[in-house]
N, C-alpha and C positions, 0 to 999 in steps of 0.2 A: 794412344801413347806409342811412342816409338821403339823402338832395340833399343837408343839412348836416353831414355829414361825423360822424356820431355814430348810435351803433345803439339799435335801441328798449331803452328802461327805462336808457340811463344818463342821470345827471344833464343835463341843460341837453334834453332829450327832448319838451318843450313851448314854446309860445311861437314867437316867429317871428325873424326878424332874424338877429342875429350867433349861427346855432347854440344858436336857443333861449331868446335874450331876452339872452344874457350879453356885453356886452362887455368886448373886449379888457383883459385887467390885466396886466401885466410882471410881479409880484410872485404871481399866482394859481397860478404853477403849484406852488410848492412850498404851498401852503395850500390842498392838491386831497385829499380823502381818497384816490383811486385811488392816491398817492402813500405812503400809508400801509396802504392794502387795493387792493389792485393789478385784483380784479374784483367791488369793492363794487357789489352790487345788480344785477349783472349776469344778469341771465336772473329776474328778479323777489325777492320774500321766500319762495315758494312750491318744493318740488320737484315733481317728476312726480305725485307722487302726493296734493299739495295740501295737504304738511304742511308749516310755517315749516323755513325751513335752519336747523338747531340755528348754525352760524354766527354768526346773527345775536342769538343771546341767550348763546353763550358766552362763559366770559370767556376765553378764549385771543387770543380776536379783537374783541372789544369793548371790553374794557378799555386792551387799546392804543391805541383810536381814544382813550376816555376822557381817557387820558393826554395823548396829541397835544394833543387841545381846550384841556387844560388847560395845556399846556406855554406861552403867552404870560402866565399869570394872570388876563386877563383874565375868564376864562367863571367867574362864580359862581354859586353854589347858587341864590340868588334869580333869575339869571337865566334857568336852565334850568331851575327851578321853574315861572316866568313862562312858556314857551313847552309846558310838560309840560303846566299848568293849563289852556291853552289848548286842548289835547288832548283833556282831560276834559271840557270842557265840550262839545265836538260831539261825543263818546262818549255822554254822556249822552243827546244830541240825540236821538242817531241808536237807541240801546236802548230809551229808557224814554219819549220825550217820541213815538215814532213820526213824528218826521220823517223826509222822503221823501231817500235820498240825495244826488240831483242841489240839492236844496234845503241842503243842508250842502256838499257840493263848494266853493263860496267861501270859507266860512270855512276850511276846508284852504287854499287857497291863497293864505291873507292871512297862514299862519305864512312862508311865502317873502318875502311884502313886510314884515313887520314885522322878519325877517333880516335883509333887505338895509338896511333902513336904518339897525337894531341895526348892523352894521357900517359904514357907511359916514358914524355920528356925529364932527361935527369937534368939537376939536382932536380926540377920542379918540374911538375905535372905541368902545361897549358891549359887543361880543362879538367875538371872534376868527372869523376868516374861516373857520377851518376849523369851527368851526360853522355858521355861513353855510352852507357846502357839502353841513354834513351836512343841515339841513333842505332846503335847494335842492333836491338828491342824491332825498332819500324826497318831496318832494312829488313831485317828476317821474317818481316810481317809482307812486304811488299810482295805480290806474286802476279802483277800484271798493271800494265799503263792504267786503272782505273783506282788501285789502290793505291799507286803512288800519286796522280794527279787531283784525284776527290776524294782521298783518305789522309796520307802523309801530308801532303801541304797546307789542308787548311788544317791538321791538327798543328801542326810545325807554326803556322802565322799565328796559329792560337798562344802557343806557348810564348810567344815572341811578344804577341801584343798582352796578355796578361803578367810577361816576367817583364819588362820594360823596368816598373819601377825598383827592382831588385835584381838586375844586371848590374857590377861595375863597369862605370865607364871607365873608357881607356884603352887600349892595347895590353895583349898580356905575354 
């Protein structure tokens, strides 16, 4: 456990200030995926042995969170399209164009600010919080090209292909 009161690899894990960059919300705690997966990402995407936790691409445990996300309405297919796409392009980066890790690390962490303010649009949110959380959650999990490419994205296409049929469609 840290000075700020959170152990490595859970959400709010980077950053400085209020525990990680986050403050305080009254309404946060019930739109906490831990609230829904009690030790999400907890001890990494990886086991002992450097295989992904089957966990994280089953649907016993994914397609719940899926649900959750969707349970406001607001998260649509185009939405999470948007942020998936965004995936693929520093995948690409990082396979085929031979860009250097640390050189893509940014763009990882601009899916966190493009979250936060995806949420925090007035009058109306673009995405529900507990989306927020989940991107929040995996950037702060991510700590090298192996976690983001055979950790984050095949849990990310999991959620994608398990929430499919509890996405709205449309643009939001």
């Amino acid at each position: 456990m840290s000075k700020y009161g959170h152990h490595r690899g859970q959400s709010g894990g980077q950053g400085g200030g209020f525990g990680g960059g986050r403050l305080p919300n009254a309404s946060a705690p019930d739109q906490r995926i831990t609230k829904i997966w009690a030790d999400y990402l907890k001890g990494g995407y990886f086991d002992a042995q450097g295989n992904l936790r089957i966990e994280y691409v089953s649907r016993e445990r994914v397609e719940q969170l899926a649900q959750a996300m969707c349970a406001s309405g607001q998260l649509t297919t185009h939405q999470i399209r948007r942020y998936f796409g965004h995936c693929r392009a520093v995948e690409t980066k990082l396979r085929w164009a031979g860009v250097e890790w640390l050189a893509i690390w940014p763009m990882i962490k601009k899916l966190d600010i493009s979250a936060a303010d995806g949420a925090a649009k007035q009058p109306a949110p673009k995405i529900p919080e507990l989306f927020h959380d989940f991107i929040r959650s995996n950037i702060a999990a991510i700590k090298s090209q192996k976690d983001f490419l055979e950790g984050f994205l095949p849990h990310f296409e999991a959620v994608i292909g398990f929430g499919q049929a509890h996405f709205k469609s449309g643009k939001n």
